[in-house]
N, CA, C and O atoms as a GROMACS GRO file, in nm:
protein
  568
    1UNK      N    1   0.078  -0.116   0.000
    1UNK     CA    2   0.000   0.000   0.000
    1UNK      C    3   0.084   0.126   0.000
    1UNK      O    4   0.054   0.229   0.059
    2UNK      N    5   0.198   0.106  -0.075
    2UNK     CA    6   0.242   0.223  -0.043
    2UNK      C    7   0.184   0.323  -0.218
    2UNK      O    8   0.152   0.290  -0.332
    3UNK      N    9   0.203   0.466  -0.131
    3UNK     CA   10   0.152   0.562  -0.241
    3UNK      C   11   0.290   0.620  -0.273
    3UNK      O   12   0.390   0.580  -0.214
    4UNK      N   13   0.296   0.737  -0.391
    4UNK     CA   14   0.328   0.780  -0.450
    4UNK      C   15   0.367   0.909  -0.363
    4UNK      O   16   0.264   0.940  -0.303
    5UNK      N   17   0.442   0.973  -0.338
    5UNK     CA   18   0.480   1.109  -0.290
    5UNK      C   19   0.401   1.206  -0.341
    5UNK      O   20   0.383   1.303  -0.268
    6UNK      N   21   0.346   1.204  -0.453
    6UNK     CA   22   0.305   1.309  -0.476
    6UNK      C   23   0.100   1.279  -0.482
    6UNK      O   24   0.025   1.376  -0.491
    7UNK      N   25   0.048   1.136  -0.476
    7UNK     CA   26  -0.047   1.124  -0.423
    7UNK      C   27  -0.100   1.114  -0.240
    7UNK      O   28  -0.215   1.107  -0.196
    8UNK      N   29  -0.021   1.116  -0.192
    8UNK     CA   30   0.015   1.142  -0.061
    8UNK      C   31  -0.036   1.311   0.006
    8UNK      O   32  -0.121   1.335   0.091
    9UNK      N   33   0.053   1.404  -0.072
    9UNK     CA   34  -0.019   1.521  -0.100
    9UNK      C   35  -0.101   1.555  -0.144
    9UNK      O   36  -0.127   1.675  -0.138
   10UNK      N   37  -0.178   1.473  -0.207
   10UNK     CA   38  -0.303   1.489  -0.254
   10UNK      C   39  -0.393   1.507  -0.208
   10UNK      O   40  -0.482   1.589  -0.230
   11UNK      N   41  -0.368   1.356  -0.067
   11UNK     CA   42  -0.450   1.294  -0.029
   11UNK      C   43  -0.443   1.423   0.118
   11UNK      O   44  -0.543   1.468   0.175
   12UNK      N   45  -0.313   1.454   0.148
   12UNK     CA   46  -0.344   1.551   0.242
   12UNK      C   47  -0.372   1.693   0.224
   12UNK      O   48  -0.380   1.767   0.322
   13UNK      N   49  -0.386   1.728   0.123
   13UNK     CA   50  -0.463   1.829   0.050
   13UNK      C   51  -0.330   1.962   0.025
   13UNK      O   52  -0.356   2.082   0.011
   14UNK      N   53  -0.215   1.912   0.026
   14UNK     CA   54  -0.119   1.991   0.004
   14UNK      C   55  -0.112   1.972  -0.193
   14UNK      O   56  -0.150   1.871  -0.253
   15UNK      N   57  -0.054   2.094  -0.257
   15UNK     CA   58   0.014   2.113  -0.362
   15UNK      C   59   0.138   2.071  -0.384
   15UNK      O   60   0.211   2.058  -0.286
   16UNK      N   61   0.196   2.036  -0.533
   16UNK     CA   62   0.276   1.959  -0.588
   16UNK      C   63   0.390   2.121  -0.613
   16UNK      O   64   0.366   2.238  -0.580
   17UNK      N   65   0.464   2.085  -0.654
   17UNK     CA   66   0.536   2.206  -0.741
   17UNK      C   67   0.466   2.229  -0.854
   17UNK      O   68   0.451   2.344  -0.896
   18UNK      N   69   0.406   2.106  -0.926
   18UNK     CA   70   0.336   2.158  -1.059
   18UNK      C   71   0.234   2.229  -0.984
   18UNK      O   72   0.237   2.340  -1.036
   19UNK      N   73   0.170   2.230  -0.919
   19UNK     CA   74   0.021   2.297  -0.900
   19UNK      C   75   0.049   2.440  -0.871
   19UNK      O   76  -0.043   2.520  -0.888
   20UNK      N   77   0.177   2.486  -0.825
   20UNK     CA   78   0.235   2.573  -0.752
   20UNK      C   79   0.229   2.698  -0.873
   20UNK      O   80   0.203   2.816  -0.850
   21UNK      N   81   0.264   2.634  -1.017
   21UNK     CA   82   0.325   2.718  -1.108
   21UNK      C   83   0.153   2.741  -1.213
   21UNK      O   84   0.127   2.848  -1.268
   22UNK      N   85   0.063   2.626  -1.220
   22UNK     CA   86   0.015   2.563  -1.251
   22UNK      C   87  -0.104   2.760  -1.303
   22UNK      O   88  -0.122   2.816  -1.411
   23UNK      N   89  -0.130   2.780  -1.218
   23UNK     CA   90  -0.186   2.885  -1.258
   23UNK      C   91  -0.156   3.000  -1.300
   23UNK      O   92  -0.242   3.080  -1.339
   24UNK      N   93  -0.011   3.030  -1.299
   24UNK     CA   94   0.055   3.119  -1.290
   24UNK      C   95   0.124   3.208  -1.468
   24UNK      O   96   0.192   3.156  -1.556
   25UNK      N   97   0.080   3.321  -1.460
   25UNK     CA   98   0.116   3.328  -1.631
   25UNK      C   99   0.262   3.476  -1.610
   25UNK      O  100   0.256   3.579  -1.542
   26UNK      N  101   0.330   3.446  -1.662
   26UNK     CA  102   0.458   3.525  -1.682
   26UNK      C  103   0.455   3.613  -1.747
   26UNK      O  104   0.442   3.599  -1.869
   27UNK      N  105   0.466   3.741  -1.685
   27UNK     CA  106   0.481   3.837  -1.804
   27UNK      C  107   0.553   3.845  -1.935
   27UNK      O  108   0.662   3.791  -1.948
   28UNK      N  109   0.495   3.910  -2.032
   28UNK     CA  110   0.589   3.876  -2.137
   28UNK      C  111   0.694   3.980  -2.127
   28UNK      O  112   0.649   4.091  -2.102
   29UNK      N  113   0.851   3.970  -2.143
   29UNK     CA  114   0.957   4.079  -2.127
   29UNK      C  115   0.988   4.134  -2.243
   29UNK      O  116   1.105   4.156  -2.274
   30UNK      N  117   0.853   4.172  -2.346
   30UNK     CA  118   0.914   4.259  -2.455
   30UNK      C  119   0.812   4.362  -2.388
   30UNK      O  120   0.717   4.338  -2.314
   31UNK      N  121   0.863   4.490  -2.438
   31UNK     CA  122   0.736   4.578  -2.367
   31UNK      C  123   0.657   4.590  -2.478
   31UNK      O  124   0.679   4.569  -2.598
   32UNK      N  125   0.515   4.646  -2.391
   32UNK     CA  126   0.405   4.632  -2.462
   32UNK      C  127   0.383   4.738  -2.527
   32UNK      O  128   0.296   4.721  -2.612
   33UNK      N  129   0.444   4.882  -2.521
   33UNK     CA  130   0.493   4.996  -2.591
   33UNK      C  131   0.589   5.029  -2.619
   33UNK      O  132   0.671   5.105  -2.568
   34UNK      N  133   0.586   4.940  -2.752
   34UNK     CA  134   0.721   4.974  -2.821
   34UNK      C  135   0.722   5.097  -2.878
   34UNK      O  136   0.824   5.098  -2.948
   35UNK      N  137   0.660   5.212  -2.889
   35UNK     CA  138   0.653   5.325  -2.943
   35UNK      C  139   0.724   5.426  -2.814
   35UNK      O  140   0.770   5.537  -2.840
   36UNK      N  141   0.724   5.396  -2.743
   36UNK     CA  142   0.822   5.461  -2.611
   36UNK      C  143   0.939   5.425  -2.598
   36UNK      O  144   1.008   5.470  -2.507
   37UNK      N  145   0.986   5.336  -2.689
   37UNK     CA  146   1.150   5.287  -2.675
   37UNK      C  147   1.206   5.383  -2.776
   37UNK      O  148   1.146   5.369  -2.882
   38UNK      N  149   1.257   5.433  -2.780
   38UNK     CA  150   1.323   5.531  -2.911
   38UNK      C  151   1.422   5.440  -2.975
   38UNK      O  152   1.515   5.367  -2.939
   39UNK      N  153   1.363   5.474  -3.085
   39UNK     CA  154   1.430   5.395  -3.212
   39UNK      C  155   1.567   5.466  -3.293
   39UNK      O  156   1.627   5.409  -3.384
   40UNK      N  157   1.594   5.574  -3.251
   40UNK     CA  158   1.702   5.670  -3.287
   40UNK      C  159   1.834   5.639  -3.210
   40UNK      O  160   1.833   5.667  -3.090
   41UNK      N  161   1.940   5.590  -3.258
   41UNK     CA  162   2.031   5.560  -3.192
   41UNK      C  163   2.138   5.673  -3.094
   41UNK      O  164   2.214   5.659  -2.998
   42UNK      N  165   2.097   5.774  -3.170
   42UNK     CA  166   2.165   5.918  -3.117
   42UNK      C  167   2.115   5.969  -3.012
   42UNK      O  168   2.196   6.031  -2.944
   43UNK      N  169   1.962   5.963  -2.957
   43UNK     CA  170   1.905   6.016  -2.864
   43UNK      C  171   1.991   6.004  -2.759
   43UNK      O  172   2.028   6.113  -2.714
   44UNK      N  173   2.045   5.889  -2.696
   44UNK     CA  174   2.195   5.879  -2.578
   44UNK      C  175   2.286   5.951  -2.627
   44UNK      O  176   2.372   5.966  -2.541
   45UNK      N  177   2.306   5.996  -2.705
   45UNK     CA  178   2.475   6.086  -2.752
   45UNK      C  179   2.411   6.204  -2.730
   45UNK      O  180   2.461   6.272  -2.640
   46UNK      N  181   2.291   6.262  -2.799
   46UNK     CA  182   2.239   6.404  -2.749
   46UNK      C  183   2.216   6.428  -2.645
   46UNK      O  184   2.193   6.547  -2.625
   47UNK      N  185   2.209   6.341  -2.529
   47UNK     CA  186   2.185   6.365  -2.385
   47UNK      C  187   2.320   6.389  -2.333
   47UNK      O  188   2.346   6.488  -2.265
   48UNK      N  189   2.384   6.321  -2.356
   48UNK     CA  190   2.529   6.300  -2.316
   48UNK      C  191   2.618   6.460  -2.358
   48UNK      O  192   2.688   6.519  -2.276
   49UNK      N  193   2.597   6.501  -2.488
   49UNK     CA  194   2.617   6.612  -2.516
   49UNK      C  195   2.556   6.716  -2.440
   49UNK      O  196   2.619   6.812  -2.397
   50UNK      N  197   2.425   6.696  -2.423
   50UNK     CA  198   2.383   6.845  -2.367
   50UNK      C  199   2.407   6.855  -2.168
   50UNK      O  200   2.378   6.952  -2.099
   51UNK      N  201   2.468   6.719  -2.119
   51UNK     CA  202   2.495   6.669  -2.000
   51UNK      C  203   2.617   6.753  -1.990
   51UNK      O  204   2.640   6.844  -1.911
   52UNK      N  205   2.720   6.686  -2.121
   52UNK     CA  206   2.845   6.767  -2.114
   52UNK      C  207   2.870   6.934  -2.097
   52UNK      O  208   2.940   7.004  -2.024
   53UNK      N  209   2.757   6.960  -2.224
   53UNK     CA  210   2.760   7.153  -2.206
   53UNK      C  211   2.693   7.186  -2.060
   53UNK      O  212   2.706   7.283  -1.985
   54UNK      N  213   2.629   7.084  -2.053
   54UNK     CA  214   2.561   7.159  -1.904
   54UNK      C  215   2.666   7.181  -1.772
   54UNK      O  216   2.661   7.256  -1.674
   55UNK      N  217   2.761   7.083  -1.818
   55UNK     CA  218   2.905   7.060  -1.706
   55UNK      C  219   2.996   7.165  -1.722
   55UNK      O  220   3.071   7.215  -1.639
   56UNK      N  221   2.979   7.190  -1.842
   56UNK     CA  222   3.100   7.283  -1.887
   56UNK      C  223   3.092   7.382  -1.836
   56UNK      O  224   3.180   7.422  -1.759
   57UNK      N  225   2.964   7.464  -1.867
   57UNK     CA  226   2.904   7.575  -1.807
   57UNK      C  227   2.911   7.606  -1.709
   57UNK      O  228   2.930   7.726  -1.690
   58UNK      N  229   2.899   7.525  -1.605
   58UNK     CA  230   2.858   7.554  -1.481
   58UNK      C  231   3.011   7.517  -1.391
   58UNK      O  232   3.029   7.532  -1.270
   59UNK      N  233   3.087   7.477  -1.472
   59UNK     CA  234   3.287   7.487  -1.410
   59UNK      C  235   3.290   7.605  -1.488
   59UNK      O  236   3.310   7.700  -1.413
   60UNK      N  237   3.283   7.628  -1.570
   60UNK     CA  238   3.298   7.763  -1.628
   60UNK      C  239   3.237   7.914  -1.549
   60UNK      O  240   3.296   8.022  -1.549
   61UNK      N  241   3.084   7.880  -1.475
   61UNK     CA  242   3.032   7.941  -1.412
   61UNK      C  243   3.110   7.945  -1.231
   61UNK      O  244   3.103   8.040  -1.154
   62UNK      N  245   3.160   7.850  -1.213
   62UNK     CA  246   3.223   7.825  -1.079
   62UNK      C  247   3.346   7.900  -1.062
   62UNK      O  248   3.399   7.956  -0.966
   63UNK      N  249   3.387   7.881  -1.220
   63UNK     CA  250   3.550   7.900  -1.229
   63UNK      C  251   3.523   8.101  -1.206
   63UNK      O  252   3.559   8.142  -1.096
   64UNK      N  253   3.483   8.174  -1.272
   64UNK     CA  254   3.434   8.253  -1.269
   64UNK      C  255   3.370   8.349  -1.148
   64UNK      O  256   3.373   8.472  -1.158
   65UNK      N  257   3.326   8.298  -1.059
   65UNK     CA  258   3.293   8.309  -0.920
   65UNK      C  259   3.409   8.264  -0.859
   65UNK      O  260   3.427   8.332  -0.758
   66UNK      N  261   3.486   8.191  -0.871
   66UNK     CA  262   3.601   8.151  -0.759
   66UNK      C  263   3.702   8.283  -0.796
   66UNK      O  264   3.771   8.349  -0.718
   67UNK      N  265   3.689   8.300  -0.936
   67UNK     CA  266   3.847   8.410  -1.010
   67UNK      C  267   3.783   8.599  -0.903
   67UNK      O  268   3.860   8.679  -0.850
   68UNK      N  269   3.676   8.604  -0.907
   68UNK     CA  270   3.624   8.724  -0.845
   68UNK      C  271   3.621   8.714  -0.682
   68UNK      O  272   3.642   8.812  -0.611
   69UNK      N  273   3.591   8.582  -0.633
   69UNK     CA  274   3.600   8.622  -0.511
   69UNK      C  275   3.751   8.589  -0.457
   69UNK      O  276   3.766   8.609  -0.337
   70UNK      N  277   3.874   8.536  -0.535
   70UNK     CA  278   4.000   8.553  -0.496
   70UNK      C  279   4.033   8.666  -0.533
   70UNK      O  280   4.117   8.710  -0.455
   71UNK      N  281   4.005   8.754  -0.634
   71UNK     CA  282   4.055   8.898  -0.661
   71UNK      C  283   4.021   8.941  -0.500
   71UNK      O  284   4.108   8.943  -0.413
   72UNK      N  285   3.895   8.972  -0.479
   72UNK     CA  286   3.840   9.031  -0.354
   72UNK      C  287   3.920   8.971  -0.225
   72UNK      O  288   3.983   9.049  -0.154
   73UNK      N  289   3.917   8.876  -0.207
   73UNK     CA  290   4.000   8.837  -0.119
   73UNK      C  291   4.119   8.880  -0.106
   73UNK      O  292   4.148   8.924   0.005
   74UNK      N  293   4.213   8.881  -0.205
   74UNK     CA  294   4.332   8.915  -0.235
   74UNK      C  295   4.347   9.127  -0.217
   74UNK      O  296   4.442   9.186  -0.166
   75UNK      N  297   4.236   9.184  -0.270
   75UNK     CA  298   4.238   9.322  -0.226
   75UNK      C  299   4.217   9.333  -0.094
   75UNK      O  300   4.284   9.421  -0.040
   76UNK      N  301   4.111   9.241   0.005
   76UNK     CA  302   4.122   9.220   0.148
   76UNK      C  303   4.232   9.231   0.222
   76UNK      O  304   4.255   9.326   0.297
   77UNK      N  305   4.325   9.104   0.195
   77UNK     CA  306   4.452   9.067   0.213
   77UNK      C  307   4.550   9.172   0.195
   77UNK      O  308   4.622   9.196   0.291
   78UNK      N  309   4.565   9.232   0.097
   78UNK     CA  310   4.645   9.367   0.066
   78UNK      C  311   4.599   9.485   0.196
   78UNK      O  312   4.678   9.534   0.278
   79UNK      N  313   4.472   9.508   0.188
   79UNK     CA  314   4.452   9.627   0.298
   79UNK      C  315   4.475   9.611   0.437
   79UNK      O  316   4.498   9.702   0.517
   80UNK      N  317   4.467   9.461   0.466
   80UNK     CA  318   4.471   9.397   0.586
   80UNK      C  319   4.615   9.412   0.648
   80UNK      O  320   4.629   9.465   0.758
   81UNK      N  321   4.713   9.368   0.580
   81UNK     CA  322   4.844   9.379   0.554
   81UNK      C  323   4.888   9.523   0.574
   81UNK      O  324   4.969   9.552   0.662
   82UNK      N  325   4.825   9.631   0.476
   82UNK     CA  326   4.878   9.744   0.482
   82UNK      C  327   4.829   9.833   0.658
   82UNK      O  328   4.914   9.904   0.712
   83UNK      N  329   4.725   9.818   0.708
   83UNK     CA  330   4.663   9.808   0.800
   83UNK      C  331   4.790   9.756   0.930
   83UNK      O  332   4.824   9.831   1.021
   84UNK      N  333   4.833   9.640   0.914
   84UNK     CA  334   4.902   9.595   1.028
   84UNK      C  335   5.012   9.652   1.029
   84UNK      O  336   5.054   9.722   1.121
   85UNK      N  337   5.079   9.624   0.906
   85UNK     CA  338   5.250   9.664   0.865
   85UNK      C  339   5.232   9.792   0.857
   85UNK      O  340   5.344   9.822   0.899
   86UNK      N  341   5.184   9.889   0.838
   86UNK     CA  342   5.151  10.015   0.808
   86UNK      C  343   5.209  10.104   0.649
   86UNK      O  344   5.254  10.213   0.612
   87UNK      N  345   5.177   9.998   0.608
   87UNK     CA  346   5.240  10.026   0.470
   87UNK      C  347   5.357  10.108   0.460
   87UNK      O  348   5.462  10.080   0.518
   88UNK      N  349   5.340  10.205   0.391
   88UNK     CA  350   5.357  10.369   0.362
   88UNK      C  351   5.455  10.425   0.481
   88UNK      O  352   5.577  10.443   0.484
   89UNK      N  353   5.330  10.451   0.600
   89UNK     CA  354   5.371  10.515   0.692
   89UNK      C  355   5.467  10.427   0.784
   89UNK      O  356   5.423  10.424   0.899
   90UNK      N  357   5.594  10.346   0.768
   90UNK     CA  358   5.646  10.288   0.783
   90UNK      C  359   5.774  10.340   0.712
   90UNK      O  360   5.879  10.374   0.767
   91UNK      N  361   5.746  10.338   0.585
   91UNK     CA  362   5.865  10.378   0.530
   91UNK      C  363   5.893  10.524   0.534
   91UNK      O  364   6.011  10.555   0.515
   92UNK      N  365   5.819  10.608   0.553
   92UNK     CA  366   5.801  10.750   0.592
   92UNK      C  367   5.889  10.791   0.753
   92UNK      O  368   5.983  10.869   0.768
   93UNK      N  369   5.817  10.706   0.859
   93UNK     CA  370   5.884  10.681   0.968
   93UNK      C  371   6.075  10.708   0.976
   93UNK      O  372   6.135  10.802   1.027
   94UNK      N  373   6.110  10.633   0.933
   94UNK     CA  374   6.266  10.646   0.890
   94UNK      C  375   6.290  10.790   0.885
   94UNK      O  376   6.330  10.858   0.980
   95UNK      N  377   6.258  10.838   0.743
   95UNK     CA  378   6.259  10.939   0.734
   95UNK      C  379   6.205  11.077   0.804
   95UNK      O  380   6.240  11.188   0.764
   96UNK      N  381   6.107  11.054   0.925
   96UNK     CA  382   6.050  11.127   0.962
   96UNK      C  383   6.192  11.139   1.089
   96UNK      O  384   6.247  11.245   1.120
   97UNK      N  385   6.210  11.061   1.120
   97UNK     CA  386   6.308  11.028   1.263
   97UNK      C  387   6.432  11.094   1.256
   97UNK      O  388   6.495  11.146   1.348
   98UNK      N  389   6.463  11.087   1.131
   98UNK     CA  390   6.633  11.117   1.058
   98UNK      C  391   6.629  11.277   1.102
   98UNK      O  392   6.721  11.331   1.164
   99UNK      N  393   6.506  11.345   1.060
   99UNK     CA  394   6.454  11.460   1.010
   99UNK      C  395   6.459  11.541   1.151
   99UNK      O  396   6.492  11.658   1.170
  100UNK      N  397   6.409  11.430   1.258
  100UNK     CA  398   6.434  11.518   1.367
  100UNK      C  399   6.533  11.492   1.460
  100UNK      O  400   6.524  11.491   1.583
  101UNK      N  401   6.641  11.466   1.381
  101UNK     CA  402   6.784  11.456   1.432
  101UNK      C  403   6.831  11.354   1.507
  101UNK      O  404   6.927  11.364   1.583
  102UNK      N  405   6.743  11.223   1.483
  102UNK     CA  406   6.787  11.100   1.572
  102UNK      C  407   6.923  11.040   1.498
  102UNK      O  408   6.937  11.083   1.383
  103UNK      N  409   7.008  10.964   1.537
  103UNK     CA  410   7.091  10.906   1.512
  103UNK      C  411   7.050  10.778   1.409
  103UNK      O  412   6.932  10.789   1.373
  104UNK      N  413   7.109  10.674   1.359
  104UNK     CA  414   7.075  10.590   1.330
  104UNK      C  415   7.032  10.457   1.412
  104UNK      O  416   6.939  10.386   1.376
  105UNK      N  417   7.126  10.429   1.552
  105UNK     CA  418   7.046  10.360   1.636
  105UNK      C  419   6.926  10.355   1.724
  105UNK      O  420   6.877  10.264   1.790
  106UNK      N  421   6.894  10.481   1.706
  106UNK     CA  422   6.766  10.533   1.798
  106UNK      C  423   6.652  10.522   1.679
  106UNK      O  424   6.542  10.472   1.701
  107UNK      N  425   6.700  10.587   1.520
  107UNK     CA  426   6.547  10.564   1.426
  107UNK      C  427   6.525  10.356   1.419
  107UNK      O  428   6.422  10.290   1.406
  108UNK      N  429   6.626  10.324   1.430
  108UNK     CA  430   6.645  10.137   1.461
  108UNK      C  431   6.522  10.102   1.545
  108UNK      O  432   6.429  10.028   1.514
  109UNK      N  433   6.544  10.174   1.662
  109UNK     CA  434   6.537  10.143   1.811
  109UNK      C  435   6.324  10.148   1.839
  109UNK      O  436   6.241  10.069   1.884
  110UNK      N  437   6.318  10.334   1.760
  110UNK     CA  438   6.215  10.325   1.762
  110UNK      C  439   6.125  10.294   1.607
  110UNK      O  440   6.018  10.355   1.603
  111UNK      N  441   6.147  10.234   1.521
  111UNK     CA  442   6.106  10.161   1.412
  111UNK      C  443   6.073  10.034   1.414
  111UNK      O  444   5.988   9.979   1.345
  112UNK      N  445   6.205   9.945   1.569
  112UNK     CA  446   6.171   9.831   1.610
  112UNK      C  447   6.045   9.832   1.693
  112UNK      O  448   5.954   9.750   1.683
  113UNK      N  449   6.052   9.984   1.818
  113UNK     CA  450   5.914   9.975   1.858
  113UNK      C  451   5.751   9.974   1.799
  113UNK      O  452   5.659   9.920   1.860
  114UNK      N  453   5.737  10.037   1.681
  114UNK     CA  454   5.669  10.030   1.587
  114UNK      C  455   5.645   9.907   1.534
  114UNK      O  456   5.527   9.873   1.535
  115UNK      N  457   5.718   9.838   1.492
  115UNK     CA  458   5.689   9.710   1.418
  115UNK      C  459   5.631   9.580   1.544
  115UNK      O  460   5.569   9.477   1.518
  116UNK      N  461   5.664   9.617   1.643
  116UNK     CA  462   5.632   9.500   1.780
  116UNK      C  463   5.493   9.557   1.830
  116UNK      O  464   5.409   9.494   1.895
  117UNK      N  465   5.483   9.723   1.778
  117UNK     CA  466   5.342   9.737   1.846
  117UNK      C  467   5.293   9.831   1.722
  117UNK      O  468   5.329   9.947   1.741
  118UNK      N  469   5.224   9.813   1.606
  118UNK     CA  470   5.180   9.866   1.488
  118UNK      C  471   5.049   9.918   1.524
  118UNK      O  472   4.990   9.989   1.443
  119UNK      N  473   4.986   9.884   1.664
  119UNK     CA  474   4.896  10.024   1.675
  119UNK      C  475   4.922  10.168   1.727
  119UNK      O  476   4.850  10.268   1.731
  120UNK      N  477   5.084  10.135   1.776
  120UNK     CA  478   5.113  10.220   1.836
  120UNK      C  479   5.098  10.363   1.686
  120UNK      O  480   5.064  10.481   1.695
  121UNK      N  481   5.141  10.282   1.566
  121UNK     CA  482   5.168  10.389   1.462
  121UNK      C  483   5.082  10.449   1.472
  121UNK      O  484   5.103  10.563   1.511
  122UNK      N  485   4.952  10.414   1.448
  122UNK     CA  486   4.825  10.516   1.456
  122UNK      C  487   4.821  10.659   1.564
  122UNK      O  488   4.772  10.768   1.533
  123UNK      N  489   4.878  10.626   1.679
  123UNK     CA  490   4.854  10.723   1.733
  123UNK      C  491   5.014  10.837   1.711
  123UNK      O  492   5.017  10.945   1.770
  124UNK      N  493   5.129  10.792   1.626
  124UNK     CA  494   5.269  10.835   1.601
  124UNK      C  495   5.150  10.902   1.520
  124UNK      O  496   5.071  10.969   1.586
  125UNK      N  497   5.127  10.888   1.374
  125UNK     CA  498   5.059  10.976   1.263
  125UNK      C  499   4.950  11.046   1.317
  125UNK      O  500   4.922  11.130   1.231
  126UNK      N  501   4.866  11.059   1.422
  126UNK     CA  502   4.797  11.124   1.474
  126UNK      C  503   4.838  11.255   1.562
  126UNK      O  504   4.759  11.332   1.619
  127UNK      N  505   4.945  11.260   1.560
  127UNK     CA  506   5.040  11.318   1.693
  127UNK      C  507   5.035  11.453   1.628
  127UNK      O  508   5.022  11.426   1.508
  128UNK      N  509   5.037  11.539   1.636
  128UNK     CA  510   5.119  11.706   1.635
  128UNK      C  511   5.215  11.700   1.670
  128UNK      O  512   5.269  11.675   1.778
  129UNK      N  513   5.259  11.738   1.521
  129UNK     CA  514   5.448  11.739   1.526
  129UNK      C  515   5.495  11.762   1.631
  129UNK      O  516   5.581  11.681   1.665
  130UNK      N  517   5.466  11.869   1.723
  130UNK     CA  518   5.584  11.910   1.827
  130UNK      C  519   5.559  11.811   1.918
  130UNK      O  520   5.650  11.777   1.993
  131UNK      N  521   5.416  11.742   1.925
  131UNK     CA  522   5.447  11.623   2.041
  131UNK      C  523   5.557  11.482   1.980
  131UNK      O  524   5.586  11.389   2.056
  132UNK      N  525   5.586  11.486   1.894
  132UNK     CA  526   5.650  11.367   1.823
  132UNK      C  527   5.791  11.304   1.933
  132UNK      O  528   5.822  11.196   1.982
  133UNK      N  529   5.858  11.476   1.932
  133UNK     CA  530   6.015  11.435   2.002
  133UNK      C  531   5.978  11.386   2.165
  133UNK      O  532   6.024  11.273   2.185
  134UNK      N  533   5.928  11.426   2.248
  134UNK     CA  534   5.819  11.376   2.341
  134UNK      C  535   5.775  11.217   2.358
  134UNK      O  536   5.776  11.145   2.459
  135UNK      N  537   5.737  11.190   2.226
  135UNK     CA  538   5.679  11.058   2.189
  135UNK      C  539   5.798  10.966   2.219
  135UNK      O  540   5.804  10.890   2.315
  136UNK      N  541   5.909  10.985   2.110
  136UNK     CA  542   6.046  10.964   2.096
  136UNK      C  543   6.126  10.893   2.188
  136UNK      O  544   6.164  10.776   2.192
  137UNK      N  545   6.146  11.029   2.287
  137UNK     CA  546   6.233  11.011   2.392
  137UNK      C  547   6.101  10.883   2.528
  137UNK      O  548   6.142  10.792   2.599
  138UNK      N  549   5.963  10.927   2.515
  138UNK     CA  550   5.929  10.792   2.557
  138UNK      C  551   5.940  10.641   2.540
  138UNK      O  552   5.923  10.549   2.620
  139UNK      N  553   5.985  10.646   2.376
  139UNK     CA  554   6.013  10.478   2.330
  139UNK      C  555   6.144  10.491   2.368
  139UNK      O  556   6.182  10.389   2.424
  140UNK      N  557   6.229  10.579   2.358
  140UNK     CA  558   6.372  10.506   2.349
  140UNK      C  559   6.391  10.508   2.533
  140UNK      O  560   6.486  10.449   2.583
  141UNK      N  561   6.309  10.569   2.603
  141UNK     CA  562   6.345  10.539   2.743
  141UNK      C  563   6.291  10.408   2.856
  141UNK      O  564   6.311  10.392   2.977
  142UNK      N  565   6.216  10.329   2.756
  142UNK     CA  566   6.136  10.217   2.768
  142UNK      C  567   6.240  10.106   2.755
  142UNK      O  568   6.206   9.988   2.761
   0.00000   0.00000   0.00000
């Protein structure tokens, strides 16, 4: 009395693998609108092209924005600089010192004080001349 494996399942009301598939219908994998597939082989190269100009442009557009805001930066940098170092009035200094009869180790002395304290310049160019020698004899007695 023996049965069959697959009348067995029968009999216990289970499905086979065939029964499994048995109803089952597969799509077909051509599509069913072929009028939406483009038939033009170029349509990918014209995308690709207008992908490319679109890249170009916009490094071109970047490049362009980066070249203006390093100019700006770079005029920043310049004033910033002239600001600390005191540009100009630095090299004027020398000459201003000579002028009122300092020696060469004393225009040194106070040119070095200047450069260690560059806000001090602001208030040197602010000064009325006759307070200057005043000023002077305060750095070099420091």
């Amino acid at each position: 009395m023996a049965e069959s494996a697959a009348d067995a399942l029968d009999n216990m009301g289970l499905e086979t693998e065939e029964s499994d598939t048995a109803g089952f219908t597969q799509p077909s994998t051509t599509p069913s609108n072929v009028a939406s597939v483009s038939s033009d082989p170029n349509t990918g190269e014209t995308s690709k092209r207008k992908r490319k100009r679109n890249v170009s442009s916009t490094i071109e557009e970047i490049t362009k924005v980066f070249e203006k805001t390093m100019e700006r930066a770079s005029a920043d940098i310049a004033k910033l600089t002239e600001a600390i170092t005191g540009g100009d009035a630095m090299t004027r200094l020398g000459v201003e010192l000579e002028g009122m009869g300092l020696d060469r180790m004393q225009v040194i002395r106070v040119a070095m004080y200047f450069g260690n304290k560059p806000n001090q310049l602001s208030i040197w160019n602010g000064l009325n001349d006759s307070y200057k020698p005043d000023f002077v004899k305060a750095i070099l007695e420091e």
